[in-house]
N, C-alpha and C positions, 0 to 999 in steps of 0.2 A: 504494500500500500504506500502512493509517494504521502512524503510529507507534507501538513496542513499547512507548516508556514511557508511564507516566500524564503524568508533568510534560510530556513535551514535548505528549501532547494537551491539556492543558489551559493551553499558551502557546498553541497554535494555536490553541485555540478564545476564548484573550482577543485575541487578534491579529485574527481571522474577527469578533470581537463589536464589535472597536472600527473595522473595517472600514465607510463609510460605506456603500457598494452591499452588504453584507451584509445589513441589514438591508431593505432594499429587495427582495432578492432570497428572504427568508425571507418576507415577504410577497405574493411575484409567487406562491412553493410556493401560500402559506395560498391565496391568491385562485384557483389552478390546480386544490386539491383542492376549491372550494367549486364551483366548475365542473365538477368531475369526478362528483359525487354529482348534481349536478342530471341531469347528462346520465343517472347507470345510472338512477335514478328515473323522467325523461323515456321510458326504454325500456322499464323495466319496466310502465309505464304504456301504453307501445306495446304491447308484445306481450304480458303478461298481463292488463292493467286493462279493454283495448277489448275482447279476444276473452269476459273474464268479463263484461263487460254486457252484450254480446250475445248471452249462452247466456244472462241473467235477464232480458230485453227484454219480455216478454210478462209476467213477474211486476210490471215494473217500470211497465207500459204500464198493472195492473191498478190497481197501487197510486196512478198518477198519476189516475186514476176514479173513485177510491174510500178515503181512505187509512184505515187503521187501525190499531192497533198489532199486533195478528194477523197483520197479512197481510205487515206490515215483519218480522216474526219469520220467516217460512214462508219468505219469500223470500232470507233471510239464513242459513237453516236450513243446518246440517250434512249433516241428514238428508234434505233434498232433493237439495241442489243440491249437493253436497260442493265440485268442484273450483272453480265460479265464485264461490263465496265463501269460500273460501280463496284466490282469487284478488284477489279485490276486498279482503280485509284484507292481504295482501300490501303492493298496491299502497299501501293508507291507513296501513298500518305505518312502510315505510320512508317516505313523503311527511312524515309525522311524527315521525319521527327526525332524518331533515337538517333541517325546521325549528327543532326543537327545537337540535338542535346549534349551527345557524346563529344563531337568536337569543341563544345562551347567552351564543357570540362576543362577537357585537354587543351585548349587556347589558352583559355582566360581561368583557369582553377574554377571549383565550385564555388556559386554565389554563396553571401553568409549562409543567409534563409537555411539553405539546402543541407547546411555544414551543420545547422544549427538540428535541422528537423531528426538528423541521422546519428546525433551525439546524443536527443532526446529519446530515439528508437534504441541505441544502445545501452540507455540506462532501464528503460522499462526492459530489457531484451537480460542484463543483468539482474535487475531484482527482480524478475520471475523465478529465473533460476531456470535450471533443468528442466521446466515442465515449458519453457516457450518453447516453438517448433524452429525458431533459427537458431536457439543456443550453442548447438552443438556446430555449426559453422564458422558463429559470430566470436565463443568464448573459449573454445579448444583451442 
């Protein structure tokens, strides 16, 4: 249960911050969520990105014959093909949001916010204990 007061969260959390595995462990999080986004991507790419090329195969088979800007339109169309390209920007959506996130990282280091949100999930992630389901990733 955290603490009722602010003062004593905010000893705990200069005590967690000067902690030398704390920092280590607020990283295993960051590295655990960058893994965690590739994979829903990875799937969504599995199971909507394959099944939407496959329903535009034949447009995609025309266009590799013949290419034109018309026929990239038709084939991308709403008004044809609705769900395989809403499908297909899905998958190009989110694939371009983790990169973008990821490189944000890697540029410019993580905003506070983000540093702060994951230092907060490591302390609830330690006083659970053993019974939270990242422990054994975040505290080993």
């Amino acid at each position: 249960m955290p603490p009722a007061d602010p003062n004593e969260l905010e000893t705990t959390n200069l005590q967690a911050a000067q902690d030398s595995t704390f920092a280590t462990q607020v990283e295993k999080l960051h590295r655990l969520t960058v893994y965690g986004r590739w994979a829903l991507v990875s799937v969504i790419w599995l199971f909507v990105g394959l099944p939407s090329l496959w329903a535009l195969r034949s447009d995609i088979g025309l266009m590799l014959a013949k290419f034109t800007w018309a026929s990239l339109r038709y084939t991308l169309s709403l008004y044809y093909s609705p769900l395989p390209t809403m499908g297909l920007f899905l998958c190009i959506g989110m694939t371009t949001s983790v990169l973008v996130w990821q490189s944000r990282n890697i540029l410019f280091g993580m905003p506070p916010a983000e540093r702060n949100r994951l230092e907060k999930q490591v302390l609830r992630i330690r006083q659970q204990g053993e019974s939270h389901p990242l422990w054994k990733w975040i505290c080993k």
